[in-house]
Backbone bond lengths (Angstrom), bond angles and torsions (degrees), N, CA, C in turn:
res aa  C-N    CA-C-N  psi(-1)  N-CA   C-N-CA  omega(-1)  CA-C   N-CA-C  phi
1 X - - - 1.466 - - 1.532 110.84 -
2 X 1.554 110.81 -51.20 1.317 112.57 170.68 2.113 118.75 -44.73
3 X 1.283 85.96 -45.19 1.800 76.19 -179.84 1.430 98.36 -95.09
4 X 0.962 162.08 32.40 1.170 138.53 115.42 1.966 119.25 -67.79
5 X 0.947 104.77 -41.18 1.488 109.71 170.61 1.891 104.43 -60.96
6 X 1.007 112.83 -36.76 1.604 112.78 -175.25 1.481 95.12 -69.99
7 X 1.213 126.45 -43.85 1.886 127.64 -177.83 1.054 119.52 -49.36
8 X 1.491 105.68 -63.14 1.629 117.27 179.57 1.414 104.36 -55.31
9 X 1.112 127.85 -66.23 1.447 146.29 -143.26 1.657 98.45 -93.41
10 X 1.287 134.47 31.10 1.540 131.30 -173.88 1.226 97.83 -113.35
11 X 1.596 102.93 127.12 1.846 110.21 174.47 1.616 89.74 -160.26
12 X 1.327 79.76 -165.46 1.969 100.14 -171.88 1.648 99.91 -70.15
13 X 1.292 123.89 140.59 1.372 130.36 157.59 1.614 117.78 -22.43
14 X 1.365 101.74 -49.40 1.402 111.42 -173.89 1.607 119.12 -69.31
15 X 1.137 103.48 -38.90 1.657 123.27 161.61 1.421 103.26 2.67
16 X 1.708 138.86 145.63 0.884 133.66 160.02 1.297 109.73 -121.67
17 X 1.285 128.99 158.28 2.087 127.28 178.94 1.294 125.48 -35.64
18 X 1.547 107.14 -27.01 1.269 98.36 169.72 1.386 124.22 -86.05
19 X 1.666 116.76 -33.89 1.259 99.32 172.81 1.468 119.93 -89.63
20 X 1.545 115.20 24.52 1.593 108.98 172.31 1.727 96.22 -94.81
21 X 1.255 107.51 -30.10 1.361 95.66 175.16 1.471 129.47 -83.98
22 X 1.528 113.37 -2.66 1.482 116.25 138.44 1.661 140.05 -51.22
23 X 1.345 101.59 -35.52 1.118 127.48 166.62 1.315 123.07 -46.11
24 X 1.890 86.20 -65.39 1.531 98.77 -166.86 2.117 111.35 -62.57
25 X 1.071 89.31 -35.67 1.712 112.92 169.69 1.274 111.15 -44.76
26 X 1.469 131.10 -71.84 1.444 158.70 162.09 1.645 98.65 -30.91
27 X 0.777 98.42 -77.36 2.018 114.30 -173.55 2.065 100.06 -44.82
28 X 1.046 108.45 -57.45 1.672 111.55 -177.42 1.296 108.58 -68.28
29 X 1.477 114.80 -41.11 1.801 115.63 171.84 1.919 103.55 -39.80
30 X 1.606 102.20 -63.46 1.180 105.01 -170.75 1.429 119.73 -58.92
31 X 1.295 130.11 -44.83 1.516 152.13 -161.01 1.354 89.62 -70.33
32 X 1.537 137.45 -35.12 1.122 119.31 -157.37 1.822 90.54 -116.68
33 X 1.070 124.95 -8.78 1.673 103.62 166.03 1.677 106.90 -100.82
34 X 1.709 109.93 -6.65 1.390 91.20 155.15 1.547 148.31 -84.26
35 X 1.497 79.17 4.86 2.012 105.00 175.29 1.338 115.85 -84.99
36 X 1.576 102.26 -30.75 1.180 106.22 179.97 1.143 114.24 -94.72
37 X 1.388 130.47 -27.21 2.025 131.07 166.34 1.790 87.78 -60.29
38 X 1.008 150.02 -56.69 1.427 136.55 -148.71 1.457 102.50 -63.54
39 X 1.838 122.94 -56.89 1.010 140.04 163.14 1.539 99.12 -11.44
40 X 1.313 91.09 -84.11 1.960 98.96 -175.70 1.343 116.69 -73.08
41 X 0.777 123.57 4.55 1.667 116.83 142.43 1.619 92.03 92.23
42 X 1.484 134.08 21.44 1.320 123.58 176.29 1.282 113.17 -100.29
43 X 1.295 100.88 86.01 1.772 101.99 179.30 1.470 133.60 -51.12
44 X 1.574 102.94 -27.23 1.964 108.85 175.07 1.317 90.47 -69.45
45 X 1.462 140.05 -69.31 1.118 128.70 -171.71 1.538 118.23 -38.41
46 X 1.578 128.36 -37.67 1.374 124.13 -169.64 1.827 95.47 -82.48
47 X 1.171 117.62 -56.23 1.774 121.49 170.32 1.471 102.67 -20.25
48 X 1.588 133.02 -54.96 1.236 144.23 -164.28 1.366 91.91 -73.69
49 X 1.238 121.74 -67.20 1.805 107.67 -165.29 1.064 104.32 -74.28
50 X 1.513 144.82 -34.86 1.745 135.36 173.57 1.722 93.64 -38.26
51 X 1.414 103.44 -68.31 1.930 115.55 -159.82 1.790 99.29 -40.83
52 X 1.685 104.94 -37.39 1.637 88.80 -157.13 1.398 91.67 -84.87
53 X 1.388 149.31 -35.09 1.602 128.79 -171.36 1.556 98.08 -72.33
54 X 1.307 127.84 -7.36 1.795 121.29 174.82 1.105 80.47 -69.44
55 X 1.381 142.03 -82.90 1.617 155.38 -148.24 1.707 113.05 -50.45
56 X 1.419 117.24 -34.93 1.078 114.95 174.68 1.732 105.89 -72.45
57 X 1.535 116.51 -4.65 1.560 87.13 162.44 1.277 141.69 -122.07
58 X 1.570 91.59 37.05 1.237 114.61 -179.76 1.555 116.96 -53.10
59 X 1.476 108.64 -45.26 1.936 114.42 178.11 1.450 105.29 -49.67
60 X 1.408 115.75 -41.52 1.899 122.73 -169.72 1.252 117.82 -46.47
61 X 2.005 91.81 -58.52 1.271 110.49 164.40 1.152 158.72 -39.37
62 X 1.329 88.59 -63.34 1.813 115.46 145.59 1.672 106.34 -36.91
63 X 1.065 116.54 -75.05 1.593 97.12 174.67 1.476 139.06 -89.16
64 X 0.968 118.93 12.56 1.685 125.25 150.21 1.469 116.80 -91.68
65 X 1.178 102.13 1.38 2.065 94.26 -155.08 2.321 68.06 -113.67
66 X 1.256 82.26 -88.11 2.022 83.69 -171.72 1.589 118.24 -59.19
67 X 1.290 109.60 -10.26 2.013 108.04 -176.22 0.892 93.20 69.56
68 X 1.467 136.68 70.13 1.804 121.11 146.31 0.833 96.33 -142.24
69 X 1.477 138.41 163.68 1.329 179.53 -149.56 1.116 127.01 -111.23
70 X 1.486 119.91 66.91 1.720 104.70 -167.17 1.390 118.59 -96.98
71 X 1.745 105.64 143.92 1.966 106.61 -159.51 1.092 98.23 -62.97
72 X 1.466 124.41 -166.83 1.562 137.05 -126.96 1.598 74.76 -128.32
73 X 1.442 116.18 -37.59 1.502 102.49 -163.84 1.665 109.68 -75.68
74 X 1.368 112.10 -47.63 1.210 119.96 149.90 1.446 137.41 -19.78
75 X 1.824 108.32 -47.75 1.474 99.62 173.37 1.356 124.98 -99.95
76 X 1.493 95.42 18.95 1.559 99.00 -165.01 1.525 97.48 -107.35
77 X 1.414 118.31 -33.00 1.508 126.80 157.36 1.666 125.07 -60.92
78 X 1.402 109.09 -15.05 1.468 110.27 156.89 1.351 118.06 -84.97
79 X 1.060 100.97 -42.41 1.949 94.14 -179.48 1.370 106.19 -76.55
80 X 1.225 139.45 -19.92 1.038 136.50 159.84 1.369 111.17 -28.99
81 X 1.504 94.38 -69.41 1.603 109.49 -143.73 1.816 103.34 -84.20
82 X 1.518 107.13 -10.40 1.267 103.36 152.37 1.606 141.85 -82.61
83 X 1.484 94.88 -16.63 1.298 115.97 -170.54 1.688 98.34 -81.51
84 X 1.680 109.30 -38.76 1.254 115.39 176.96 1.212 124.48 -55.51
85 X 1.496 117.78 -46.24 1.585 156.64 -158.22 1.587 104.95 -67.01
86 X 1.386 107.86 -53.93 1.419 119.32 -145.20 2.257 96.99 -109.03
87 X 1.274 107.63 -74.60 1.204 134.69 -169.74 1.845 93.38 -62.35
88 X 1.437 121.28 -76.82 1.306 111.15 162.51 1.124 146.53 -47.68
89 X 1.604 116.64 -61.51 1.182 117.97 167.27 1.228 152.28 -28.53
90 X 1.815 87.68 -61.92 1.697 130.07 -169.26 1.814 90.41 -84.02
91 X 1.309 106.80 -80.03 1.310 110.20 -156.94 1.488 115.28 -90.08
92 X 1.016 122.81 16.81 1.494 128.96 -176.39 1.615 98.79 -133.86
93 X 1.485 124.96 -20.18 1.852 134.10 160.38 1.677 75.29 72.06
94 X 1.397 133.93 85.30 1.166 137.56 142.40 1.477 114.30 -80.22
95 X 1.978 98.99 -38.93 1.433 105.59 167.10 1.345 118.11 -46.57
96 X 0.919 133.61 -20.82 1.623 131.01 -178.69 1.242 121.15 -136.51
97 X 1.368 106.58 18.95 1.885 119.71 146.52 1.115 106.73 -100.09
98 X 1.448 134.24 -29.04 1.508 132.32 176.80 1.684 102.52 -130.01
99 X 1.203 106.24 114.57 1.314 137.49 151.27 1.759 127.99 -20.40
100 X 1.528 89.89 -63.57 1.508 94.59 168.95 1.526 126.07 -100.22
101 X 1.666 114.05 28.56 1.566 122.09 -161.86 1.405 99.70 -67.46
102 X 1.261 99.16 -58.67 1.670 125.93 -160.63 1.930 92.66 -55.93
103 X 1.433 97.05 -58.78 1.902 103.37 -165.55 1.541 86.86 -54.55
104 X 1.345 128.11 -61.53 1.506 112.24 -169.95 1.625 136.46 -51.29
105 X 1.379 93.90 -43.09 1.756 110.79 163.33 1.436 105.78 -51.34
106 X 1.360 129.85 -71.70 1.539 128.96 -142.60 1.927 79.55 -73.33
107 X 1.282 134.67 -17.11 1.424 120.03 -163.89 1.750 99.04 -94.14
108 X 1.466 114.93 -30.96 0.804 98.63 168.30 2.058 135.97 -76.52
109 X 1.504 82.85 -15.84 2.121 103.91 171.31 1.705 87.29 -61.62
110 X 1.469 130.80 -49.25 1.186 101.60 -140.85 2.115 103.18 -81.51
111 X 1.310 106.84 -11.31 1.236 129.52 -162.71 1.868 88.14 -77.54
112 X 1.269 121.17 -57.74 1.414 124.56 -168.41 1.244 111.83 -75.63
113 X 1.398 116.62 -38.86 1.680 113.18 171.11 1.151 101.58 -64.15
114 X 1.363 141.54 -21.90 1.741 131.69 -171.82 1.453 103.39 -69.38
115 X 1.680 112.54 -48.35 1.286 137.70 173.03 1.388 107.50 -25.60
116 X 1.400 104.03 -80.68 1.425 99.79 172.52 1.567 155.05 -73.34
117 X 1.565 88.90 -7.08 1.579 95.39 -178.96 1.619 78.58 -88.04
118 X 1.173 142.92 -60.51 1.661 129.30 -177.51 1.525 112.63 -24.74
119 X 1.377 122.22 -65.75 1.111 129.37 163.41 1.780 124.21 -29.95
120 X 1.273 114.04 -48.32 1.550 120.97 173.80 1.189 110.75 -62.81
121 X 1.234 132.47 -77.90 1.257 153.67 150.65 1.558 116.36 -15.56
122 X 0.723 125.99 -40.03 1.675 147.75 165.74 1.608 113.38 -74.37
123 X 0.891 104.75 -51.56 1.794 103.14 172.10 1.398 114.74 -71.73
124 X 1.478 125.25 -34.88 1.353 138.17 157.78 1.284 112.79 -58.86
125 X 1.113 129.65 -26.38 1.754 130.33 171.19 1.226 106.23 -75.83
126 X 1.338 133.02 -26.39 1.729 134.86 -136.93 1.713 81.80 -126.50
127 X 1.143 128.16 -41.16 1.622 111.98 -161.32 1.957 112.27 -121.71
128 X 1.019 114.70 -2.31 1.465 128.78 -161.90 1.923 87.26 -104.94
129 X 1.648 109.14 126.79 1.107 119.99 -164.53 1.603 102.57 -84.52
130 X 1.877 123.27 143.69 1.422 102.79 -164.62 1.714 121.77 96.84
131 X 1.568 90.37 -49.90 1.617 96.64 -179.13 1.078 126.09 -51.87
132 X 1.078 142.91 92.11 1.384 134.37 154.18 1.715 134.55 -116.05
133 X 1.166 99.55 92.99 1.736 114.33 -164.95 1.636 107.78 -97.50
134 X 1.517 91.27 133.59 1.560 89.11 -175.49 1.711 113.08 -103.54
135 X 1.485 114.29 148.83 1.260 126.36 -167.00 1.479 109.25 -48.05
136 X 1.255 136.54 -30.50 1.256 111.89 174.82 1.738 105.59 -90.60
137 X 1.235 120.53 10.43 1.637 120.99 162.49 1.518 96.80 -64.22
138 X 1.479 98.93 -58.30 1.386 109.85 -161.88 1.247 135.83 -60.67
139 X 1.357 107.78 -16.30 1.561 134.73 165.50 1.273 125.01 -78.71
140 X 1.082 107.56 -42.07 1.749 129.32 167.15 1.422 102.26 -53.92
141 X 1.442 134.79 -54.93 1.497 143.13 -178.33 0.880 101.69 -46.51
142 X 1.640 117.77 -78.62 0.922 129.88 168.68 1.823 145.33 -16.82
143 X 1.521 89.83 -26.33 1.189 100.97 -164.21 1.834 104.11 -91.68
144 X 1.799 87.91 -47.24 1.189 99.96 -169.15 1.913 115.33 -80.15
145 X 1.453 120.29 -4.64 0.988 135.93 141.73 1.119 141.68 -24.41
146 X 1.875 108.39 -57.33 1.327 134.67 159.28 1.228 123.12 -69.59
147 X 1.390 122.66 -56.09 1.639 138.70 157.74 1.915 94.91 -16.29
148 X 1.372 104.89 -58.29 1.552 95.74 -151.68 1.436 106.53 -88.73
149 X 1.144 116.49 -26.68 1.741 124.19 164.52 1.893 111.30 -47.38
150 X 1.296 93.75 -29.27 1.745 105.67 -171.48 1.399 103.47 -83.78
151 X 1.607 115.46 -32.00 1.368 100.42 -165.45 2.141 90.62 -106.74
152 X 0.775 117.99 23.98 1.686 107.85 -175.84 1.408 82.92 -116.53
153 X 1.472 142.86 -36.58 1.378 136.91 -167.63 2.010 84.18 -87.40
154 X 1.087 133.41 0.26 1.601 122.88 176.82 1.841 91.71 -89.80
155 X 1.369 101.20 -62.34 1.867 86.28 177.12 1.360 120.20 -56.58
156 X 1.516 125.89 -23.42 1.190 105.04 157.25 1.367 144.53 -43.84
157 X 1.611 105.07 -45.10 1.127 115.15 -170.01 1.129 95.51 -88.80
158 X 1.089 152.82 -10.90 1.759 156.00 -162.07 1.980 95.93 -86.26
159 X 1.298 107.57 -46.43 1.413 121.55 -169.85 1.140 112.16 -79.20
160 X 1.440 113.27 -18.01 1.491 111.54 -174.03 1.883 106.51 -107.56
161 X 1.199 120.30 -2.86 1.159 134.55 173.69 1.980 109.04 -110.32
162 X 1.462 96.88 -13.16 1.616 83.67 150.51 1.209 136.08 -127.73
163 X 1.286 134.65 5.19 1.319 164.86 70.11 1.504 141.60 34.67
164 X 1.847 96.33 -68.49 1.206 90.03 -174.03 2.028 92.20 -146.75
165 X 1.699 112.28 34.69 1.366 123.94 152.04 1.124 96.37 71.22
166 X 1.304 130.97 35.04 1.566 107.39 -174.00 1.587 80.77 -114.37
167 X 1.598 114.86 -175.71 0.839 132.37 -178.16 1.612 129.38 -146.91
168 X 1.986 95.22 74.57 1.499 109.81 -165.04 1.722 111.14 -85.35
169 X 1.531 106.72 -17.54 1.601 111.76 -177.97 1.847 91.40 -106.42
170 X 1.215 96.52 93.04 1.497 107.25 176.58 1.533 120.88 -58.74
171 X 1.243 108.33 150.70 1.714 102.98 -179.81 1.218 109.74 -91.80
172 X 1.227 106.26 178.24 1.467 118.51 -174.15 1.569 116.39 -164.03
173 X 1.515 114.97 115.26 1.518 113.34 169.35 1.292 134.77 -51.27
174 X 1.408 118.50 121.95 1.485 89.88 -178.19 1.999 92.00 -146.91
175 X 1.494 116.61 165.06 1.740 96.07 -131.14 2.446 62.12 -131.94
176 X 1.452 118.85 51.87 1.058 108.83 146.65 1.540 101.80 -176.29
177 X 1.378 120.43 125.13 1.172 139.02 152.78 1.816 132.58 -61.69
178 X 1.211 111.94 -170.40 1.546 103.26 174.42 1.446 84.19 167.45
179 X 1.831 120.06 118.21 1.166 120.10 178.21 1.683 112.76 -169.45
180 X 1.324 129.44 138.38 1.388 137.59 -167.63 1.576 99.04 -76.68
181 X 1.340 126.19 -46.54 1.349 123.73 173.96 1.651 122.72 -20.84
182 X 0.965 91.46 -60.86 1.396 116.11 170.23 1.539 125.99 -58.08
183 X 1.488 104.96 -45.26 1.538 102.53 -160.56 1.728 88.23 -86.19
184 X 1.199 93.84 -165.64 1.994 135.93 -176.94 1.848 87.71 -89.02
185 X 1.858 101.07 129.49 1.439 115.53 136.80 2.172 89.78 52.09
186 X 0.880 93.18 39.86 1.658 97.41 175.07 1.628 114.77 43.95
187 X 1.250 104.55 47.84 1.799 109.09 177.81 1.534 91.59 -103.41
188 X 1.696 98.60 146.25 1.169 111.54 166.45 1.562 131.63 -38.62
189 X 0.945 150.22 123.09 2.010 126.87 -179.89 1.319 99.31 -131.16
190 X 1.206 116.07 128.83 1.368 142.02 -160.87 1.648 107.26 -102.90
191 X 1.257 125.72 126.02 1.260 111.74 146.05 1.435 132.15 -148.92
192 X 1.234 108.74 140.12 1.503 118.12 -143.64 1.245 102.29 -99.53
193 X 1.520 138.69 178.91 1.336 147.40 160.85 1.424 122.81 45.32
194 X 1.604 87.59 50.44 2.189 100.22 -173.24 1.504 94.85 -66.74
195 X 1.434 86.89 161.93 1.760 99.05 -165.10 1.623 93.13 -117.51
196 X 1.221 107.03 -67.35 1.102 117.30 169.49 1.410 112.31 -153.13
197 X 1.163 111.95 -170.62 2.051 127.69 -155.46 1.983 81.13 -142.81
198 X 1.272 94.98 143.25 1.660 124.92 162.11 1.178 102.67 -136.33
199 X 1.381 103.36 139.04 1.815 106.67 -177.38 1.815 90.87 -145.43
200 X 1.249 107.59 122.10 1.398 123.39 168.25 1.692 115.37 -81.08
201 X 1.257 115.59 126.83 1.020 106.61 177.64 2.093 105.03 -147.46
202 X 1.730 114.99 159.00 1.211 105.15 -156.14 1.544 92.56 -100.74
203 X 1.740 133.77 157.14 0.712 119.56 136.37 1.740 145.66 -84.83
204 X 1.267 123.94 -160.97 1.904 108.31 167.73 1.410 141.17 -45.81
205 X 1.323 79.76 -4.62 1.605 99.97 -172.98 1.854 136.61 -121.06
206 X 1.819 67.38 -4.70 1.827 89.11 -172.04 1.115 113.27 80.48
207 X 1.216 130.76 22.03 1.571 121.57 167.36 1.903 103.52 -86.53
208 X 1.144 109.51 147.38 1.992 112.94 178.20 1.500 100.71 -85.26
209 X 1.157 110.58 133.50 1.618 136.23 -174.66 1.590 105.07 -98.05
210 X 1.014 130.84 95.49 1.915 117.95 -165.20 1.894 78.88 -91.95
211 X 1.565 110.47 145.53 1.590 137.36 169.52 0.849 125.75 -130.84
212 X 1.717 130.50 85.75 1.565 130.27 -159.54 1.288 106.30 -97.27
213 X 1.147 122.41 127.20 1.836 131.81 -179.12 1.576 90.35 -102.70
214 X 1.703 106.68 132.48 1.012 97.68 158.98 2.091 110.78 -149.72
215 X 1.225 102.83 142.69 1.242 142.86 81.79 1.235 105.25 -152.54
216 X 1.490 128.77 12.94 1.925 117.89 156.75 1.433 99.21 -174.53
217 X 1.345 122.34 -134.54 1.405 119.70 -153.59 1.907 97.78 -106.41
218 X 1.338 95.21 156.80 1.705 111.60 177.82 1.318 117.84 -101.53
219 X 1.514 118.78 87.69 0.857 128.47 161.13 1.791 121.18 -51.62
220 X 1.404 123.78 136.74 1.160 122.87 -134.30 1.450 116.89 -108.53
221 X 1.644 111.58 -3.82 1.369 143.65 -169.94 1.337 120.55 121.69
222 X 1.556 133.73 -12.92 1.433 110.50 144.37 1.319 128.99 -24.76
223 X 0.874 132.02 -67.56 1.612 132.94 -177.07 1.649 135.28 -58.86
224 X 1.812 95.57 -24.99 1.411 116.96 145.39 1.117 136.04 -51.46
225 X 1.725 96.35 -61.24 1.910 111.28 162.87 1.288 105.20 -30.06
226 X 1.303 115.43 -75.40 1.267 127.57 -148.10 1.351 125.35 -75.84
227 X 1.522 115.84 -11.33 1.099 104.09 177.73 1.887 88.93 -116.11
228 X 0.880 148.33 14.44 1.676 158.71 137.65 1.726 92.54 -51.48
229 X 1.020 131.29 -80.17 1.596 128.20 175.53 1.745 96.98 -43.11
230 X 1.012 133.17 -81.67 1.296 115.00 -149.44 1.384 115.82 -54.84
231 X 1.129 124.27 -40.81 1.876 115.58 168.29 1.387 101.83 -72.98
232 X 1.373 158.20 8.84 0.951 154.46 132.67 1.226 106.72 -38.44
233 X 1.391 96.15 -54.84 1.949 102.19 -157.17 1.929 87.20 -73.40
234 X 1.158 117.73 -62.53 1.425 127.07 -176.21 2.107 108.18 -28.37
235 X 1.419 113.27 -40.70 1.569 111.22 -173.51 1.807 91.59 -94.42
236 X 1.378 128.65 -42.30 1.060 110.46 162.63 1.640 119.18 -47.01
237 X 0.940 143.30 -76.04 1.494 138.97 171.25 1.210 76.43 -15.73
238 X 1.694 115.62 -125.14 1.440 126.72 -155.95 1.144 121.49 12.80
239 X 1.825 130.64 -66.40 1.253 143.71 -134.29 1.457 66.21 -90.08
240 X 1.346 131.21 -90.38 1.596 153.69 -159.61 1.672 87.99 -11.60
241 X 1.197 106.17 -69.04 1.786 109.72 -146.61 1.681 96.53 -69.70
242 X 1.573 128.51 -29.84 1.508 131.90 171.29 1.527 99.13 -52.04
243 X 1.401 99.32 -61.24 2.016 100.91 -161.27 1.856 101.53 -53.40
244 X 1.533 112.62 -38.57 1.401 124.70 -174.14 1.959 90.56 -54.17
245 X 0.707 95.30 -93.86 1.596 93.59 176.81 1.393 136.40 -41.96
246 X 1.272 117.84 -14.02 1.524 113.89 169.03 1.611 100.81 -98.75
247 X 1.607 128.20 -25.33 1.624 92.66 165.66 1.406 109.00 -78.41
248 X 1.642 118.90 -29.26 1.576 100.00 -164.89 1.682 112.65 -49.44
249 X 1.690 120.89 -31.07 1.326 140.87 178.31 1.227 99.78 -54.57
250 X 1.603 137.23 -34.52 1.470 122.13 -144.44 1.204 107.69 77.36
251 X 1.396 155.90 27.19 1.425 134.54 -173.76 1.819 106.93 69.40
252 X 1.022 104.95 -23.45 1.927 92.37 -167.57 1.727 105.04 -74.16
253 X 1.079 116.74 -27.95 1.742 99.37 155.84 1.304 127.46 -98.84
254 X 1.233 103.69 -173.62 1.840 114.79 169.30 1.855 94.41 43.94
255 X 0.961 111.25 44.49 1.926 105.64 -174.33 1.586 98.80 -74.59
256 X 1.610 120.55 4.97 1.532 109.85 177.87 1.769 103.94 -85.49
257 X 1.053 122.23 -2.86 1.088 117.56 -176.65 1.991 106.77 -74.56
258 X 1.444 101.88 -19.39 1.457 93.92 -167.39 1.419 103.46 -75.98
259 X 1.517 119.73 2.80 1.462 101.15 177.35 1.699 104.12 -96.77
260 X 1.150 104.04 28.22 1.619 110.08 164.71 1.738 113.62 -117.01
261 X 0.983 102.82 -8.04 1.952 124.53 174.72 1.332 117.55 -69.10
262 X 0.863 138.82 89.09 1.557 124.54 157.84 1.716 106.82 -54.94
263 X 1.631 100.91 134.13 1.815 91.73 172.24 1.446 106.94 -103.43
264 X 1.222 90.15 -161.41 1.633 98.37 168.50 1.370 124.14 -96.16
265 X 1.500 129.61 138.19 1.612 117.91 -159.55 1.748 87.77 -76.05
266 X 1.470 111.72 153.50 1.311 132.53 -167.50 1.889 91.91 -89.39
């Protein structure tokens, strides 16, 4: 009984009742649609809920593994955004009841990874003897910190959509191409005003499967990638240019940013 109560109920020291009882909420959501994906035998679906209770302990981690302290507002905006990410998104297709789920999530990853590589980098400026790093160093880190959190969670999803069939880099129609394959002597060949795409394909038996996309061609997750990185880059900026300005300040302005800081445990 005791370690099940330790499961549900596991967060950062600092944690307060309300967000352990987010937790505990979050944790049973998952536990109980991963009983039921096993039931049905859909293993990408169970891979997804195993990955997200790993992910919820990332805050723990963070402070037993580095010794810091991360605020309440902070860990409650990570589990959020995993709880959002994974449980909503993925397996509940919020991504494709809401339009802007996905653009908002990956903008908000790029805003929290800034958070914390600022935070690393920042405690190493403030306590490491010698150190002295200047705020637009520190922004730059910062920046490029996030950048790479955005694109290592893109091979994730790239690996897990070729791999294991799921489909985390979503497609998208789009009714004009542009490709050398196609053309003469490697010239560009353009084609505009797709109507639709037929794609033949065989089944186990050799019978032809005809698959009409319509209103043009299915782009396959390029276009996902790519615009998942650019609001990446967009909440990276943000965070970057705050952290730039609250050390150039000394801490004496913008001090709301520290509830995005993990410190160092005293």
């Amino acid at each position: 009984m005791n370690i099940l109560k330790r499961f549900f109920t596991s967060s950062t020291q600092t944690a307060n009742k309300n967000l352990v009882t987010v937790y505990v909420i979050f944790r049973a959501i998952a536990i109980f649609m991963l009983i039921n994906q096993l039931f049905m035998q859909r293993w990408g679906n169970a891979f997804i809920l195993v990955l997200t209770l790993a992910l919820f302990t990332i805050p723990s981690l963070v402070e037993r593994v580095l010794k810091m302290e991360v605020p309440n507002l902070l860990e409650l905006i990570i589990i959020l955004f995993i709880f959002s990410s994974t449980i909503l998104g993925e397996l509940s297709d919020f991504y494709g009841y809401f339009k802007m789920w996905d653009t908002a999530l990956h903008t908000l990853n790029g805003f929290l990874a800034a958070g914390v590589g600022f935070s690393l980098v920042f405690l190493l400026h403030k306590n490491a003897e010698g150190m002295n790093l200047s705020p637009l160093f520190l922004a730059i880190v910062t920046f490029c910190f996030s950048m790479t959190v955005g694109v290592i969670w893109e091979f994730f999803e790239y690996s897990a959509d070729r791999w294991m069939n799921l489909d985390m880099q979503k497609d998208r129609i789009v009714q004009q191409i542009n490709s050398v394959r196609i053309g003469e002597e490697n010239d560009v060949y353009q084609i505009d005003n797709i109507q639709r795409t037929v794609i033949d394909s065989k089944d186990d038996s050799g019978n032809i499967i005809q698959t009409i996309i319509e209103p043009g061609y299915l782009d396959i997750g390029i276009m996902d990638t790519m615009k998942d990185l650019f609001v990446n880059l967009l909440g990276a900026i943000v965070f970057s240019v705050l952290g730039y300005l609250y050390a150039q300040n000394d801490q004496n302005k913008y001090s709301f940013v520290r509830h995005f800081i993990p410190t160092k445990k005293e």
